[in-house]
Each structure stands twice: as C-alpha cells, then as structure tokens.
N, C-alpha and C positions, 0 to 999 in steps of 0.2 A: 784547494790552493794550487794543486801541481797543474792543473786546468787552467786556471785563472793564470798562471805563470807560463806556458805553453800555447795560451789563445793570447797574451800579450806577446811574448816574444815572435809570434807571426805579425803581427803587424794590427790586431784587434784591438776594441776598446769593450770593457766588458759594463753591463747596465743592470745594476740590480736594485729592482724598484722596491724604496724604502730604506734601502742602504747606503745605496752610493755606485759612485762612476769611477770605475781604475780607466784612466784613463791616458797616453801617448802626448810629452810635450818635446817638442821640438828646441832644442837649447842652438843658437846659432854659434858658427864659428868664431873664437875671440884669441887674444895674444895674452898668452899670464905669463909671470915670471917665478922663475927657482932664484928663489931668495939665496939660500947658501952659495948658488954660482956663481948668481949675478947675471942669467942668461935670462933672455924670453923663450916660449916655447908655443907652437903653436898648440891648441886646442881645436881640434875639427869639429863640425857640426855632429849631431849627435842626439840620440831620445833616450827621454828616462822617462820612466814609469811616474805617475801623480793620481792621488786618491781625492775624489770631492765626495765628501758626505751628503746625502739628500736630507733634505729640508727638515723634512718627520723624524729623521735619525738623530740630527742635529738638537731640534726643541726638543724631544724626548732627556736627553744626555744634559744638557741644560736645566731642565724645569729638575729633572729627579736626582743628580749632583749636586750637595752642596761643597761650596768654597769654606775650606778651615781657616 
C-alpha cells in the first residue's frame, strides 16, 4: 500500500490486472461557498486519487455476494 500511495503521489497510475486501476482524476477549478459566512471561496484545480475495479474483480464479487 505505502507503494501504491508513493508511485500515486508522483504522479503514476498504478495497473493491476484482475484487480483494478488506482487511477489520477483531475477535478477543475470551481467557486463553493461557506455556508455559516455567507462567502464564496475559491476551490483551485486539483487530483484525487479514484479506484476502477476490473471486469473479472467486478463479476467475481457480484456472482458470489449475495444481497440480504
């Protein structure tokens, strides 16, 4: 994990076949507001970390999960 957290915070996307893609999404810059002020605040552009699960990880967890 400290790998996987280390090769993302350089700027990597990591690919692990059968598992899944940690993968870098780019959030643009937007205007939010502070409720309690009453101000806007700017929000600058910015990446967060996002996980897609592969396909076979996916049906696997599906087929052999049941729903209560």
């Amino acid at each position: 994990m400290a790998t996987i957290k280390s090769s993302m915070a350089s700027g990597e996307n990591i690919y692990l076949r059968g598992f899944g893609t940690f993968l870098l999404k780019k959030r643009a810059a937007k205007i939010g507001r502070n409720i309690s002020k009453n101000t806007t605040v700017k929000i600058p552009a910015h990446m967060i970390p996002f996980f897609k699960p592969a396909k076979e990880f996916v049906e696997e967890v599906t087929t052999k999960v049941k729903v209560k």
